[in-house]
C-alpha positions in Angstrom: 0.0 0.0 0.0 1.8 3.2 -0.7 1.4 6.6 1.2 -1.5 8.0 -0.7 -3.4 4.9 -0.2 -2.8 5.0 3.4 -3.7 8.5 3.8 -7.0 7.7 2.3 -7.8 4.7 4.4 -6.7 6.8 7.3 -3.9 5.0 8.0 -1.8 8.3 7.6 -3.5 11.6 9.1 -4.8 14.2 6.4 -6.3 17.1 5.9 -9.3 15.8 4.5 -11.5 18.2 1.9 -13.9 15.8 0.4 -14.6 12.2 -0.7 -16.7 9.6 -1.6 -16.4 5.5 -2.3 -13.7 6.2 -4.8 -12.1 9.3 -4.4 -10.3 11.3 -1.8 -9.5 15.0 -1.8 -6.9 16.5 0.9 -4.4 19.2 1.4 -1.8 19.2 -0.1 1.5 19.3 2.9 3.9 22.1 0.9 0.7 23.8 -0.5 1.9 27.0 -3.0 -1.3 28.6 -1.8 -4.1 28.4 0.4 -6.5 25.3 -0.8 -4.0 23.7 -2.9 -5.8 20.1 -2.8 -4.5 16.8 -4.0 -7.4 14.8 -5.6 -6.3 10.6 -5.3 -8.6 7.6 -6.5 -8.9 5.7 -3.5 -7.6 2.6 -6.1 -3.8 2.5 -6.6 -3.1 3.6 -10.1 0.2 5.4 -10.4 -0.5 6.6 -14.2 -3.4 9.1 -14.9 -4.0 7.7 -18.0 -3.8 4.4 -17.5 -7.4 4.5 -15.5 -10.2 3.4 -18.0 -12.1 5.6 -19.5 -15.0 5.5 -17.1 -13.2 5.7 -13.9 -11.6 8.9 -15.5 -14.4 10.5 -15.9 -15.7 10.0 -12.6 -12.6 11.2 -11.4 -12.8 14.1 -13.1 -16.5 14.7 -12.0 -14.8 14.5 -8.7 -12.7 16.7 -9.2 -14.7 19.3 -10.3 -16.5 19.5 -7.4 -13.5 19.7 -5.3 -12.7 22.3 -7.4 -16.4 24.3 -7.3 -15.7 23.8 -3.3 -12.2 25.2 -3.7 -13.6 28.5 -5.7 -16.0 29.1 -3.1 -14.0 28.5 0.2 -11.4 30.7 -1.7 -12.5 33.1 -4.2 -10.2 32.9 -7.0 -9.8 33.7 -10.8 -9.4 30.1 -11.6 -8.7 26.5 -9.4 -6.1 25.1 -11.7 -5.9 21.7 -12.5 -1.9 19.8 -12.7 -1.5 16.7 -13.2 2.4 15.8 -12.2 4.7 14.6 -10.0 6.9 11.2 -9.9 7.8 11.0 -6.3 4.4 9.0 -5.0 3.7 6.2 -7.8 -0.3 7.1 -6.8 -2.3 8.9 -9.9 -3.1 12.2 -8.6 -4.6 15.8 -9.5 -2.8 19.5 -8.0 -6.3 21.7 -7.5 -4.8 25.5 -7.2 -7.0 28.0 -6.7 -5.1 31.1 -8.6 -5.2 34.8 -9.2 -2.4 34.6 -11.5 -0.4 31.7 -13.2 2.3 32.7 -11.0 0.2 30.6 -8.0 1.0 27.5 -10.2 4.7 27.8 -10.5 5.9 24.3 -8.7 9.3 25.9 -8.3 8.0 28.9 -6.1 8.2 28.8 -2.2 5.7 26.6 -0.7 4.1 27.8 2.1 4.5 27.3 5.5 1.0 26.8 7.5 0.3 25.7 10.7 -1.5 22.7 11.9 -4.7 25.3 12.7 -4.5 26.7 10.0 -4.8 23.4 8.1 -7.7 22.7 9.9 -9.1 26.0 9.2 -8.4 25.7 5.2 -9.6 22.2 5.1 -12.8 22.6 6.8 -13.6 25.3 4.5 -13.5 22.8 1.7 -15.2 20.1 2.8 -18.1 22.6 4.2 -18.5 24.1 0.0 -18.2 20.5 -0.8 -21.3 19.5 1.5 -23.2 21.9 0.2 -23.6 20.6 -3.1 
């Protein structure tokens, strides 16, 4: 089981925004701004595109509403989607709420939040995410 997998199952403690049977939603730990989420399928996958077509799209239709969630905890130009990263071998989606592109820039300094404030972004989320 890798770490995403654990986070999800609540093996690992999260920030949890939102989920449902097969998706998990949760701050991201080195955010580059407030409400930058990490979107998982709760099955181990480590390729995006290796999920069938289905499954994709229901991913995505998670996603979105992570993303809807996102806009309204956070008001925001855009939540970008990114799909990257090789360290954890676990298919995942960056959701960034942005002002600018600039917010999306990997190599910027991530932020340093504390554990209430964590709490505080997170419940946010998962309260928008409720209410739809």
């Amino acid at each position: 089981m890798d770490i995403f997998s654990k986070i999800a199952a609540g093996e690992i403690p999260s920030y949890k925004c939102a989920e449902n049977d097969e998706f998990y939603a949760f701050l991201d730990i080195n955010p580059l701004v407030k409400g930058h989420t990490l979107v998982i399928p709760r099955r181990e996958v480590d390729y995006f595109f290796d999920m069938a077509d289905d499954e994709l799209a229901r991913y995505q239709q998670f996603a979105k509403r992570v993303a809807v969630a996102i806009k309204q905890a956070f008001p925001c130009r855009k939540v970008a989607q990114v799909v990257l990263g090789l360290e954890v071998a676990h298919a995942h989606i960056h959701l960034i709420p942005m002002q600018s592109e600039a917010d999306a820039d990997f190599r910027r300094e991530k932020l340093k939040l504390s554990e209430e404030e964590f709490k505080e972004i997170a419940n946010r989320i998962y309260t928008e995410f409720k209410k739809q």
